[in-house]
C-alpha positions as CSV (number, residue, x, y, z in Angstrom):
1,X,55.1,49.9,59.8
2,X,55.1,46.5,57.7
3,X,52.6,47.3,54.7
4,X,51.4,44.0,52.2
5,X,50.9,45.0,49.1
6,X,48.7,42.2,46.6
7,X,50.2,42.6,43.2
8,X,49.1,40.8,40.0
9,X,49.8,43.3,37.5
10,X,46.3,44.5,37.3
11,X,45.3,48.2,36.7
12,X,43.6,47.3,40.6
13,X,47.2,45.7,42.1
14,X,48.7,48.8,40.6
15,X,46.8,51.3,41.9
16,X,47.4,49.1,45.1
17,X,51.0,49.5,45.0
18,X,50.5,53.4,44.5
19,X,48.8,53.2,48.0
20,X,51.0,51.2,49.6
21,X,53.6,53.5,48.3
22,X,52.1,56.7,49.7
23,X,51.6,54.7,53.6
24,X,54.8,53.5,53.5
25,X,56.8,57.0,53.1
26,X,54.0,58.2,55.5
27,X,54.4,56.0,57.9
28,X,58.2,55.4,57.5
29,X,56.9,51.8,56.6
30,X,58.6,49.0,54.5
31,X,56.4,47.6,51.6
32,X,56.5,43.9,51.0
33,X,55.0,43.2,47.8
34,X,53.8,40.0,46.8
35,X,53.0,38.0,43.5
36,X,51.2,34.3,45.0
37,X,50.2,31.8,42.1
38,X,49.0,28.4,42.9
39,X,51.7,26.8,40.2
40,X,51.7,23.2,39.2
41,X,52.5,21.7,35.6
42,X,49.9,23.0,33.6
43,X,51.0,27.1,34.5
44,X,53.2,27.5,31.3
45,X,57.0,28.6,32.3
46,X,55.8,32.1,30.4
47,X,53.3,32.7,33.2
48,X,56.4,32.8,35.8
49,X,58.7,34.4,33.8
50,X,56.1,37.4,33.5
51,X,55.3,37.5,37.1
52,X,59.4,37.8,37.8
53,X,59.7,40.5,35.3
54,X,56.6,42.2,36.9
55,X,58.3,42.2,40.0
56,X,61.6,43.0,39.0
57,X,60.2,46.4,37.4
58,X,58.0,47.0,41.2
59,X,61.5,46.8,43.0
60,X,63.5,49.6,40.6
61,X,60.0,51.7,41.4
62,X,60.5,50.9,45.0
63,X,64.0,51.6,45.0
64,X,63.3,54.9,42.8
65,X,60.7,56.1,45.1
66,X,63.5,55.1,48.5
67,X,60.9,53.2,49.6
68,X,62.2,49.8,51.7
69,X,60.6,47.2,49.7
70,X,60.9,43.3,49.4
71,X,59.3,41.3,46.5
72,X,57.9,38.0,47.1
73,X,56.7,35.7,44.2
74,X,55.3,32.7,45.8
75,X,54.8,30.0,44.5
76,X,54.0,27.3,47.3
77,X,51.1,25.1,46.4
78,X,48.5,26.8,48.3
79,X,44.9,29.1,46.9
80,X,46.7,32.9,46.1
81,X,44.7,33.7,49.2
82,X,45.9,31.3,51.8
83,X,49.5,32.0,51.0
84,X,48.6,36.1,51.0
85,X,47.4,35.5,54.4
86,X,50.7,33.1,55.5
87,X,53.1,35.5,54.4
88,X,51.6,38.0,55.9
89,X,52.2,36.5,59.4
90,X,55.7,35.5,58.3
91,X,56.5,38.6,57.6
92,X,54.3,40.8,60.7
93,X,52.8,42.7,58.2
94,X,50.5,45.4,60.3
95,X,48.2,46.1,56.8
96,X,47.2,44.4,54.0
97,X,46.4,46.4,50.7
98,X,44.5,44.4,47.9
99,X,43.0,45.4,45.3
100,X,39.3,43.9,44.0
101,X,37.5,43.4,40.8
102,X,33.8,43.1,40.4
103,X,32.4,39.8,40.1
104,X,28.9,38.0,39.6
105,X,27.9,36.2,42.6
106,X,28.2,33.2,40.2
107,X,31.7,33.9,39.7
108,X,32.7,33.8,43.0
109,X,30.9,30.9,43.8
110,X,32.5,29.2,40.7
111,X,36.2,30.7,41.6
112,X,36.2,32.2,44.7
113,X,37.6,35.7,46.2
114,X,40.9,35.8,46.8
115,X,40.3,39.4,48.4
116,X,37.1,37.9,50.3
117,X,39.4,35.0,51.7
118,X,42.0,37.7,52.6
119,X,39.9,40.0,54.1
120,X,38.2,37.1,56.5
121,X,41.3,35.5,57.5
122,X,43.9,37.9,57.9
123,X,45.3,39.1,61.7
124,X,45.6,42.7,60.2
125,X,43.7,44.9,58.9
126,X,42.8,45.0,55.0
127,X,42.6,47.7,52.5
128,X,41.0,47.3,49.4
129,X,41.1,49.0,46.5
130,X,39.4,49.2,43.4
């Protein structure tokens, strides 16, 4: 079983992972793991270099638990959500585990849901956490 883990570095994302982690040796799954930011000129170079080093540590965790795992940090131009939902596909992913944070309803009208997108638009099911 494919398993999508959302991972930002959050207590949420991490508690994510540890889900993702637990299904995959389960389920004798691999876990793709995946960092998406919008990027553009105004994300400072300090902002990727923390999201590779983020990722780096998930993959010695992965390895350390003997969990298949592949790390994704995408960076393609698109909303966090549409390219969640993209790779996802690419990848046949059979579940999707994000996690969510609470949120005014101004908020999310102001920035949007990247779970909420995710959740509506993926062809798999999606587990969130929180």
């Amino acid at each position: 079983m494919n398993i999508l883990v959302c991972y930002d570095g959050s207590n949420v994302s991490k508690d994510a992972l540890t889900l993702g982690i637990r299904k995959a040796k389960a389920r004798d799954g691999k876990l793709f793991v995946i960092y998406s930011m919008k990027g553009g000129m105004e994300v400072p170079r300090k902002e990727f270099e923390r999201a590779e080093r983020m990722l780096k540590q998930v993959e010695i965790k992965l390895q350390s638990e003997k969990v298949p795992c592949e790390t994704n940090f995408s960076v393609r131009g698109l909303e966090p959500g549409e390219d969640i939902v993209m790779y996802a596909r690419e990848k046949e992913v059979e579940e999707i585990i994000i996690g969510v944070k609470r949120r005014s309803r101004v908020g999310k009208l102001l920035f949007g849901s990247t779970a909420q997108f995710v959740i509506l638009e993926a062809h798999c099911p999606v587990l969130t956490v929180k």
